[in-house]
Backbone as ProteinMPNN parsed JSONL, in Angstrom:
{"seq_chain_A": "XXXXXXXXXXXXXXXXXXXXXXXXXXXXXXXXXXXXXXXXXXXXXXXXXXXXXXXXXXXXXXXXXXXXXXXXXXXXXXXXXXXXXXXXXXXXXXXXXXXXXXXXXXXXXXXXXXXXXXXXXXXXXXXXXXXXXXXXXXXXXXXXXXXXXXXXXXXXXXXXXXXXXXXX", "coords_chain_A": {"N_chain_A": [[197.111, 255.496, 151.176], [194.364, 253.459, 150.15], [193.371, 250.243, 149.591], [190.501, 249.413, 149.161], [186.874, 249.146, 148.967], [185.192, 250.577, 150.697], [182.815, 253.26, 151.229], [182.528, 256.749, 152.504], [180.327, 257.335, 153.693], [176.525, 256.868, 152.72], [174.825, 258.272, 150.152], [171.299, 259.555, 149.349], [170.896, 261.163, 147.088], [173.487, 263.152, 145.278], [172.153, 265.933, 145.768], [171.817, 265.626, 147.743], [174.043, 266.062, 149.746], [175.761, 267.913, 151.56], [176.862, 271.094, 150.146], [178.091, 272.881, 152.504], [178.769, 271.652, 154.476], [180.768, 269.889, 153.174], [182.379, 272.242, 152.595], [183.423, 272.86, 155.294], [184.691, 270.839, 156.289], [187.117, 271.24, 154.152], [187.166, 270.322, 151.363], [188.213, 271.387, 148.677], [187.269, 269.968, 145.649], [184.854, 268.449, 144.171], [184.459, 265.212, 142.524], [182.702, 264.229, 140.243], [181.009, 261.199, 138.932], [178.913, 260.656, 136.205], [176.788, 258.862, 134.899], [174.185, 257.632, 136.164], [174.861, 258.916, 138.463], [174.677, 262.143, 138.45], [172.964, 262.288, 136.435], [170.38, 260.382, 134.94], [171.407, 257.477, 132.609], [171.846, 258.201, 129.569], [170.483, 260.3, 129.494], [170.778, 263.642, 128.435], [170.139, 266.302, 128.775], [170.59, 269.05, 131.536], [169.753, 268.66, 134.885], [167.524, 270.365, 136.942], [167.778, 270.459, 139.71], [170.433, 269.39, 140.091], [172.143, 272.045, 138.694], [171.496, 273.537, 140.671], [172.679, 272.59, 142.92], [175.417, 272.304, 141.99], [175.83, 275.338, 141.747], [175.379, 276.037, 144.481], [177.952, 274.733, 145.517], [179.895, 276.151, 144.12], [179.85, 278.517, 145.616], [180.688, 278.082, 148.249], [183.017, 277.917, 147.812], [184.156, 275.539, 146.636], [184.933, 273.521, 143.98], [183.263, 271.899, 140.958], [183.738, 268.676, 139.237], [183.772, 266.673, 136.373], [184.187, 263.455, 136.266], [184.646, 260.489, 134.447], [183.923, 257.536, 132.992], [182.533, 256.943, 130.144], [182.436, 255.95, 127.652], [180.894, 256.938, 125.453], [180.974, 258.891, 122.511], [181.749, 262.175, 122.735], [179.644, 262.772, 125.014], [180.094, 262.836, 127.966], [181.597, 265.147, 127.515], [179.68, 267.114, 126.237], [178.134, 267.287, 128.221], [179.286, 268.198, 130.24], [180.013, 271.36, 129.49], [177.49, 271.985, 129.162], [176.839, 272.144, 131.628], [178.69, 273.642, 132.507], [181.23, 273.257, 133.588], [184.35, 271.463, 134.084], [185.971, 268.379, 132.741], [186.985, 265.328, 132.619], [187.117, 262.357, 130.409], [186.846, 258.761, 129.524], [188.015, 258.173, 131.559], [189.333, 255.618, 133.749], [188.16, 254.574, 135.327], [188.556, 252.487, 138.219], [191.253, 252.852, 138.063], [194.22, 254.671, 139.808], [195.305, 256.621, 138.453], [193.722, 258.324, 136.587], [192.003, 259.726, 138.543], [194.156, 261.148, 139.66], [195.141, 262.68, 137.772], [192.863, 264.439, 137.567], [192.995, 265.844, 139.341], [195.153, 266.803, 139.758], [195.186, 268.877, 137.351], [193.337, 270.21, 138.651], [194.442, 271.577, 140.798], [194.774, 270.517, 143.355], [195.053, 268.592, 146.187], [195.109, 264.613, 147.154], [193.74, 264.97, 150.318], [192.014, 267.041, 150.026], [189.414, 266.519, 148.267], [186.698, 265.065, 147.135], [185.109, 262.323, 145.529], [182.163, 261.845, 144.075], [179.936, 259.127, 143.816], [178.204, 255.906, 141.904], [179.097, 253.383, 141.625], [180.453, 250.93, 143.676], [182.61, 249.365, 142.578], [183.437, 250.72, 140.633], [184.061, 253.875, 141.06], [184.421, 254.075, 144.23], [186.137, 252.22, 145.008], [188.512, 253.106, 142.986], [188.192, 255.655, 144.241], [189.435, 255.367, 146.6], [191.63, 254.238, 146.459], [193.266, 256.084, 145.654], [193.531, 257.838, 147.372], [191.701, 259.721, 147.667], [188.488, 260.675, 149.169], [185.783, 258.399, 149.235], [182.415, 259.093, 148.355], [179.14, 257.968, 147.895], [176.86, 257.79, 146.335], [173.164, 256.763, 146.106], [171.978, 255.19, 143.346], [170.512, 256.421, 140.309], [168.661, 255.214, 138.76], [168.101, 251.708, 137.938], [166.461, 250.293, 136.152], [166.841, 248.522, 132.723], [168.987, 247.571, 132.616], [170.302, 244.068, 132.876], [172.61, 243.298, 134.034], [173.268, 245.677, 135.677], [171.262, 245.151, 137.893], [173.146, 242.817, 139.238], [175.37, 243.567, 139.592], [175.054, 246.083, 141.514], [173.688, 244.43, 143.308], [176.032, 242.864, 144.359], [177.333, 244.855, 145.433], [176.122, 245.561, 147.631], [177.066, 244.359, 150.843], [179.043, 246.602, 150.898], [177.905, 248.83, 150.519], [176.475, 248.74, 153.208], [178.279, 248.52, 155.304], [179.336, 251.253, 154.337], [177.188, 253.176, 154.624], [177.26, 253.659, 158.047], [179.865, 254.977, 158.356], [179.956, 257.738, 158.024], [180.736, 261.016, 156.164], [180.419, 262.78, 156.028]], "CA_chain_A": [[196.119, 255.078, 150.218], [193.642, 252.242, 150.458], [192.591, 249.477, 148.381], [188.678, 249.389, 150.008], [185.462, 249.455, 148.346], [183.95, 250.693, 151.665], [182.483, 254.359, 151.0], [182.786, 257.261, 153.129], [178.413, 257.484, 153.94], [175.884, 256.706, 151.277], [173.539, 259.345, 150.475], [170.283, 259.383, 148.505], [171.515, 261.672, 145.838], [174.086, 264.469, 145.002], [171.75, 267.007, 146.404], [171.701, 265.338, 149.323], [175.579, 266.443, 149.973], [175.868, 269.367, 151.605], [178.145, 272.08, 150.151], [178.934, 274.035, 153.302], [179.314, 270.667, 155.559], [182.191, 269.468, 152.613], [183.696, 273.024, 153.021], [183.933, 272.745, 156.435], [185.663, 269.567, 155.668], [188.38, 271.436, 154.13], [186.959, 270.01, 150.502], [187.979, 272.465, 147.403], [187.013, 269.659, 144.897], [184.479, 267.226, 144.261], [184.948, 264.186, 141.275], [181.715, 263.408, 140.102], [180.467, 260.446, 138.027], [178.096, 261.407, 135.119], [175.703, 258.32, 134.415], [173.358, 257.508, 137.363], [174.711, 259.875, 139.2], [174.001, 263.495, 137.858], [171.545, 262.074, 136.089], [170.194, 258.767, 134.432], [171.915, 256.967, 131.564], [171.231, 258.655, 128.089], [169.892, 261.721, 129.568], [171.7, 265.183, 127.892], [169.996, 267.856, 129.693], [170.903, 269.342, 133.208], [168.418, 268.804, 135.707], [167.8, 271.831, 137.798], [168.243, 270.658, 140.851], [171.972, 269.637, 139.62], [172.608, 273.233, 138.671], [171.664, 274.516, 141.683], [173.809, 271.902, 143.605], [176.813, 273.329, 141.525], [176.302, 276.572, 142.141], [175.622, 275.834, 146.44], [179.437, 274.196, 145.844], [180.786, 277.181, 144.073], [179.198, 279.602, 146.933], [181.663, 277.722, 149.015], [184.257, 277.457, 147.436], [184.203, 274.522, 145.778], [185.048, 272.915, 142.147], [182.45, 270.575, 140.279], [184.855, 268.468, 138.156], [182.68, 265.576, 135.866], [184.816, 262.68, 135.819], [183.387, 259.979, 133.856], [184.453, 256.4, 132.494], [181.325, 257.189, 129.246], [182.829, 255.656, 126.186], [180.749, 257.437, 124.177], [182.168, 259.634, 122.21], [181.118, 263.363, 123.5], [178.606, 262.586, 125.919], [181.101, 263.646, 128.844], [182.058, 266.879, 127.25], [178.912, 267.937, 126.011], [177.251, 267.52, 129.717], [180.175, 269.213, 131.317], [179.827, 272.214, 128.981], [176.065, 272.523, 129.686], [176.809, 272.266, 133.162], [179.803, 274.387, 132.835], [182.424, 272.396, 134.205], [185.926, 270.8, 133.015], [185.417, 267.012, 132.742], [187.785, 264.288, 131.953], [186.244, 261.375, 129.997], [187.956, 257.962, 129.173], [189.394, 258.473, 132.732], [189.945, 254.624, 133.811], [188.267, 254.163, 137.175], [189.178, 252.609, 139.279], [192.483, 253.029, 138.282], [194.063, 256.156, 140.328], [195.645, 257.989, 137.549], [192.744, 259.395, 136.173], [191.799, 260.628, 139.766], [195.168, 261.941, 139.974], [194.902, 263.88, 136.576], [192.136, 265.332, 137.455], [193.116, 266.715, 141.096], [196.195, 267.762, 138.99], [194.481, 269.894, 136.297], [192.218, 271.87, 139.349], [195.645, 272.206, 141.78], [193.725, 270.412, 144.392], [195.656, 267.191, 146.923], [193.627, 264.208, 147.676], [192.588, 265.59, 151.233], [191.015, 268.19, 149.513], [189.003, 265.979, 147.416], [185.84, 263.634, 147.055], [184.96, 261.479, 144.834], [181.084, 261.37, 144.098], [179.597, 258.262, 142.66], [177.079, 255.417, 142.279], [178.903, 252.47, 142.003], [181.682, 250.615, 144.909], [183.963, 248.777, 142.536], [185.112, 251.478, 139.743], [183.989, 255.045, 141.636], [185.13, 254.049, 145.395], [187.771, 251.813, 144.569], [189.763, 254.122, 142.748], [189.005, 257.342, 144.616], [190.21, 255.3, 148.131], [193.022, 253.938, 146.454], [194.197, 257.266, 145.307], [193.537, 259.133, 148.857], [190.159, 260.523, 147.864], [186.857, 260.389, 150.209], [184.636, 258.382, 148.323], [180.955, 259.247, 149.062], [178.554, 257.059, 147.224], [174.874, 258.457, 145.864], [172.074, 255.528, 145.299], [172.069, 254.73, 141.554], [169.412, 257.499, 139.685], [167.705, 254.562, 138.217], [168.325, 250.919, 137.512], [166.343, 249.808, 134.546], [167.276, 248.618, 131.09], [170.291, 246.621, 131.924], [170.298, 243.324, 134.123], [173.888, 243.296, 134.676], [173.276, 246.396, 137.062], [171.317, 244.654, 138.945], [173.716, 241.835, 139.705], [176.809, 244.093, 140.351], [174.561, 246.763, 142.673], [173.639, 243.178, 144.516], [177.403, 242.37, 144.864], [177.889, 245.74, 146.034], [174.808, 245.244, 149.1], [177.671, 244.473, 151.791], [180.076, 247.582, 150.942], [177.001, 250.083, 150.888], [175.679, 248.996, 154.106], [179.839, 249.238, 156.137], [179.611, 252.845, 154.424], [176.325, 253.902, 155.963], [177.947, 253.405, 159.347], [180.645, 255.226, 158.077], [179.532, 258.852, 157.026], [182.166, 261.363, 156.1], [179.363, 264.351, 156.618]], "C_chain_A": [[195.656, 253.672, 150.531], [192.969, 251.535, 149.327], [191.159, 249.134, 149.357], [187.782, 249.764, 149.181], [184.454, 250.029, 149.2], [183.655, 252.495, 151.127], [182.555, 255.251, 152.353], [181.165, 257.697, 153.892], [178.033, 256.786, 152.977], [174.444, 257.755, 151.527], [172.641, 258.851, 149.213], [170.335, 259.673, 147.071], [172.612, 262.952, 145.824], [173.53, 265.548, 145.779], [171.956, 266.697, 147.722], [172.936, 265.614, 150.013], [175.106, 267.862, 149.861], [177.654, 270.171, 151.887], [179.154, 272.88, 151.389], [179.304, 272.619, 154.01], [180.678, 270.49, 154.333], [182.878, 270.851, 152.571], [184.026, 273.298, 154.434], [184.744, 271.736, 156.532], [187.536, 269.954, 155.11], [188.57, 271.314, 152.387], [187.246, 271.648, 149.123], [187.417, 271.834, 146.22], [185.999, 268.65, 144.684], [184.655, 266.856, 142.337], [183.611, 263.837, 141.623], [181.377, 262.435, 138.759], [179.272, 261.099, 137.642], [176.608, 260.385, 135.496], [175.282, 257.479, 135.583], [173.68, 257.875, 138.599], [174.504, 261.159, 139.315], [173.418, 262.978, 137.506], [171.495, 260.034, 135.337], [171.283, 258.454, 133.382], [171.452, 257.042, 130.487], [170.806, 260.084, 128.358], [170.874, 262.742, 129.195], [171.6, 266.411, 128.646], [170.047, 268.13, 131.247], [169.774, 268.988, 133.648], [168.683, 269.95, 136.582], [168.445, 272.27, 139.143], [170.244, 270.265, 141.14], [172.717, 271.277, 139.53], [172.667, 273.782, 140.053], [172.932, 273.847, 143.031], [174.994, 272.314, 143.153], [176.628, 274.318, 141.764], [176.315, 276.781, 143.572], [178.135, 275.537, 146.288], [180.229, 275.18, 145.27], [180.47, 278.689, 144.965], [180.257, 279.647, 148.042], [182.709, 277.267, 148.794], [184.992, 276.123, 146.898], [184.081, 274.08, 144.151], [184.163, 271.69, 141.851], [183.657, 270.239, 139.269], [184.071, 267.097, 137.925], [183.953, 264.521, 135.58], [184.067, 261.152, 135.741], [184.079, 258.767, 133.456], [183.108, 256.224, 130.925], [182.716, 256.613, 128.414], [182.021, 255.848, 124.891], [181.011, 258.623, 123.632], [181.357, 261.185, 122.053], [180.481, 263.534, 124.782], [179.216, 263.564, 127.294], [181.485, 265.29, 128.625], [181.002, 267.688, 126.771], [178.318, 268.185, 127.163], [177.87, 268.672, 130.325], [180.251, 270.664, 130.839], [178.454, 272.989, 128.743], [175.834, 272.694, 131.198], [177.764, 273.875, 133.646], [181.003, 274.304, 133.691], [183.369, 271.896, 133.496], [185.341, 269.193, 133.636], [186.686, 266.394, 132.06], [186.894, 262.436, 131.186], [187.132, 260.295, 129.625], [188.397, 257.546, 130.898], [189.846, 256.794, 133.448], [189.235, 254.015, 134.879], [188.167, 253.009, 137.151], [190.487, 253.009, 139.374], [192.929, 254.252, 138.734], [194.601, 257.124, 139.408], [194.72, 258.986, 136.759], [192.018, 260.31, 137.77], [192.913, 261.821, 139.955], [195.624, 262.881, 138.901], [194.095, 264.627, 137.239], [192.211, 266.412, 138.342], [194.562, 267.56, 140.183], [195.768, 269.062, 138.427], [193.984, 270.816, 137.603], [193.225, 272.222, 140.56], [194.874, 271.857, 142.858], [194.532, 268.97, 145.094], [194.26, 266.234, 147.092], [192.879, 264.459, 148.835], [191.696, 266.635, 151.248], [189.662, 267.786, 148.31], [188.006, 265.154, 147.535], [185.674, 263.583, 145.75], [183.124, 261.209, 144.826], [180.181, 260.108, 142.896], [178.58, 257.369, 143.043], [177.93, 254.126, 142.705], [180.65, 252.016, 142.897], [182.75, 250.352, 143.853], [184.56, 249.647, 141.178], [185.145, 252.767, 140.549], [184.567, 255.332, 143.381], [186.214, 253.445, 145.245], [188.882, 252.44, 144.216], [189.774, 255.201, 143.516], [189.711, 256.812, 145.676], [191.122, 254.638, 147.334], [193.672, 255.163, 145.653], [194.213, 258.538, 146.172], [192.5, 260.172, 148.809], [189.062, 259.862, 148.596], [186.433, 260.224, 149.124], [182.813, 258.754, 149.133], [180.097, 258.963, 147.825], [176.705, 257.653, 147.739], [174.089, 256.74, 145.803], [171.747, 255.686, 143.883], [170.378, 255.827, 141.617], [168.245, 255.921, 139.231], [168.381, 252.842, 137.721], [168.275, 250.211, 136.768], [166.538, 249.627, 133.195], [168.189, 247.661, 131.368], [170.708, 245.792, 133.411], [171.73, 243.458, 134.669], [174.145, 244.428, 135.783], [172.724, 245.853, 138.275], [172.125, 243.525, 139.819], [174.635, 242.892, 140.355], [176.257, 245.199, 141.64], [174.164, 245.585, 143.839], [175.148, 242.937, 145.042], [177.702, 243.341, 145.658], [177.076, 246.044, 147.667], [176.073, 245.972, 150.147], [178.258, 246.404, 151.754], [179.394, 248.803, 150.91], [176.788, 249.953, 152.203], [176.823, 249.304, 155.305], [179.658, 250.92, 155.684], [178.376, 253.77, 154.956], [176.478, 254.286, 157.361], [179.14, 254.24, 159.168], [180.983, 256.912, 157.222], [180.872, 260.045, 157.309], [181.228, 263.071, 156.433], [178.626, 264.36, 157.517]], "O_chain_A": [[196.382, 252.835, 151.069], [192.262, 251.994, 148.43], [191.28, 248.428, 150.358], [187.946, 250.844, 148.614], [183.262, 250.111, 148.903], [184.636, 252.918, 150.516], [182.644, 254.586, 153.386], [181.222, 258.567, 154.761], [178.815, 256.105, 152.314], [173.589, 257.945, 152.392], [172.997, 258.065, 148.335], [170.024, 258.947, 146.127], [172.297, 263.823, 146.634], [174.317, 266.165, 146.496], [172.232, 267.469, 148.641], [172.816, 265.303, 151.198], [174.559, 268.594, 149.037], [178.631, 270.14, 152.635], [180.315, 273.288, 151.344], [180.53, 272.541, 154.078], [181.702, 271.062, 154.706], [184.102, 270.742, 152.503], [184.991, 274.028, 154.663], [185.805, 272.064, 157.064], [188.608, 269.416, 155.39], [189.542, 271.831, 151.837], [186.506, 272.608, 148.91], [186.949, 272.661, 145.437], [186.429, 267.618, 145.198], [184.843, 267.589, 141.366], [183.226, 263.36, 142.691], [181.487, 262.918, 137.632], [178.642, 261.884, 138.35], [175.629, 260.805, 136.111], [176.066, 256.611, 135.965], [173.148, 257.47, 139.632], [174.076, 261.48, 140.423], [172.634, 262.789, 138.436], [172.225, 259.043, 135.324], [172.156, 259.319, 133.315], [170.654, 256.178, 130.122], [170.802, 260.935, 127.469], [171.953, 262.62, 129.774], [172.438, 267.229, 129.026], [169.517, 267.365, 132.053], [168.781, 268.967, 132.92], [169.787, 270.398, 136.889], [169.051, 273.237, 139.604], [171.017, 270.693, 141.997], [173.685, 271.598, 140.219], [173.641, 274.364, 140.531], [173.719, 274.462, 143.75], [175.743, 272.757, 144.024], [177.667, 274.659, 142.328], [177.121, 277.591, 144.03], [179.112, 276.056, 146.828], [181.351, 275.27, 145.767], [181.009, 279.77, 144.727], [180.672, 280.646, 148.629], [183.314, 276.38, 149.395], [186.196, 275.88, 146.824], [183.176, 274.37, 143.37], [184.323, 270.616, 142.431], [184.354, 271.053, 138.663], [183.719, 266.41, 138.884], [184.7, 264.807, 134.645], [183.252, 260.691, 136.54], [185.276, 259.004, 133.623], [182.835, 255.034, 130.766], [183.868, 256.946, 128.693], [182.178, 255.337, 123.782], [181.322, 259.508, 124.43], [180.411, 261.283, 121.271], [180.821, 264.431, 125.553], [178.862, 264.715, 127.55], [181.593, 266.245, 129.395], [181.175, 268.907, 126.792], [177.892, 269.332, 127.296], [177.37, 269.707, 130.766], [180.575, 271.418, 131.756], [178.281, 274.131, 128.318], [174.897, 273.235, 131.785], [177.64, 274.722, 134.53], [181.565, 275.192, 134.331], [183.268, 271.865, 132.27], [184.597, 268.94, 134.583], [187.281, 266.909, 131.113], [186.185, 261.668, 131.837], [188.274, 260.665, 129.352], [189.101, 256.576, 131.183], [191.045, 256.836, 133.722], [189.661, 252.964, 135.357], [187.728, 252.394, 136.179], [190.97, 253.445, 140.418], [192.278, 255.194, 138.281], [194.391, 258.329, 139.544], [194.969, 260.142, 136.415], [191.637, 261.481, 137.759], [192.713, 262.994, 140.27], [196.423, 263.784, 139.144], [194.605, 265.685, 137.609], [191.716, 267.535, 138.245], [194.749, 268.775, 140.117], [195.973, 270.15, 138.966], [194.209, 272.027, 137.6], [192.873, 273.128, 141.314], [194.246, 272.76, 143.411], [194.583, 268.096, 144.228], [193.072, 266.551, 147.151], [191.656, 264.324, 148.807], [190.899, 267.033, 152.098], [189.084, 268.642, 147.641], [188.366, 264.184, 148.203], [185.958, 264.457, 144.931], [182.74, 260.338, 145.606], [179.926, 260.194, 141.695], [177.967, 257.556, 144.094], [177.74, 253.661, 143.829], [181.702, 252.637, 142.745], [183.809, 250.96, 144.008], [185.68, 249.473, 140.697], [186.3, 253.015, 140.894], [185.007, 256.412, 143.777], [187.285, 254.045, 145.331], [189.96, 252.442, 144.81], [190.812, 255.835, 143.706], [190.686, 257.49, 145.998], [191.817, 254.253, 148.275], [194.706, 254.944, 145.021], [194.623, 259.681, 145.965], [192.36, 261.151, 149.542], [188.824, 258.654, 148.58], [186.417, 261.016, 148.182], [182.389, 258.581, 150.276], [180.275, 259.623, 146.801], [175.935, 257.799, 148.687], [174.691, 255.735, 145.425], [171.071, 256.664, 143.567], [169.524, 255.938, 142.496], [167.059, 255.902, 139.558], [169.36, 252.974, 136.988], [169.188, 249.485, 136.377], [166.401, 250.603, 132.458], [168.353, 246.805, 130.499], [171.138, 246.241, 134.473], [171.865, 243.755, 135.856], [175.0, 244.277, 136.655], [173.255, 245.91, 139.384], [171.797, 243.333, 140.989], [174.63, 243.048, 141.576], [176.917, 245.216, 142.679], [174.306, 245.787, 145.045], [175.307, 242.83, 146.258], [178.328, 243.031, 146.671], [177.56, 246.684, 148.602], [176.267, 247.167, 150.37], [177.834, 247.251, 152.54], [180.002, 249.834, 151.197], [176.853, 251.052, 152.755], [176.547, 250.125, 156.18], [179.813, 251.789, 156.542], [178.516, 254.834, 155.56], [175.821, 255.225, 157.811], [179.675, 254.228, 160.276], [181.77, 257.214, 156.325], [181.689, 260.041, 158.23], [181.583, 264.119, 156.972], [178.015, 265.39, 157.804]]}, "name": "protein", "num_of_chains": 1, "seq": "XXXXXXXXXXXXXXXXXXXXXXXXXXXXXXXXXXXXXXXXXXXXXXXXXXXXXXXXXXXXXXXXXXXXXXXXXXXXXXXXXXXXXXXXXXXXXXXXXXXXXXXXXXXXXXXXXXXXXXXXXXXXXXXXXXXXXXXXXXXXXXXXXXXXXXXXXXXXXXXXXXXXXXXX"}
């Protein structure tokens, strides 16, 4: 296990991960972050091209599992139940025990595992220090709240090592 913020690629979005390349990989699970990465921040309803990205990953044998750091209270479980997925909410990231719940619950090790998210220091951090491939989306949207833009600036360096660095 690694304490690193570097990411395993960086892709454009979720869709942009392809299902059969991560089961050639060996991948039975991916850990995805909810808010600007399935979709924006506040948004409730699936987007389509989400659905169909879950169902490419259960084609191949793969588990969508919504793991989320949302402190508001549903948000996480109502998505994951319109999506149709198990979801852990609360979960801590970076810290690895909520990674390591969750790989628990779907009977899955971390080499069987990514980690999909937007941002380096709670969504890569914890999955590489708990032996998950992180692979890092570009934020859905940035507006409304300056403090994203400062911490997506801090994060510059550790996107542009994981471009160089693709895990697909």
């Amino acid at each position: 296990m690694s304490f690193s913020p570097i990411p395993r690629g960086v892709y454009p979005s979720v869709t942009h991960i392809d299902p059969e390349a991560l089961s050639r990989q060996g991948i039975r699970l991916v850990l995805a972050d909810l808010d600007n990465t399935l979709v924006p921040y506040k948004v409730t309803e699936v987007p389509e091209e989400v659905r169909a990205w879950k169902q490419a990953l259960e084609e191949h044998g793969i588990q969508l599992f919504l793991l989320s750091n949302s402190r508001k209270p549903g948000r996480a479980q109502r998505f994951a139940e319109k999506l149709g997925i198990p979801y852990q909410g609360h979960s801590g990231k970076p810290k690895r025990a909520g990674y390591l719940r969750a790989m628990e619950r779907m009977g899955c090790k971390p080499e069987e595992t990514v980690m999909v998210g937007d941002q380096i220091f709670t969504d890569t951090l914890g999955a590489n220090n708990a032996g998950v491939t992180p692979l890092l989306v570009e934020p859905i949207r940035l507006a409304g709240n300056p403090g994203r833009y400062i911490r997506y600036a801090a994060e510059t360096p550790f996107r542009m090592l994981g471009k160089r660095r693709p895990f697909l």
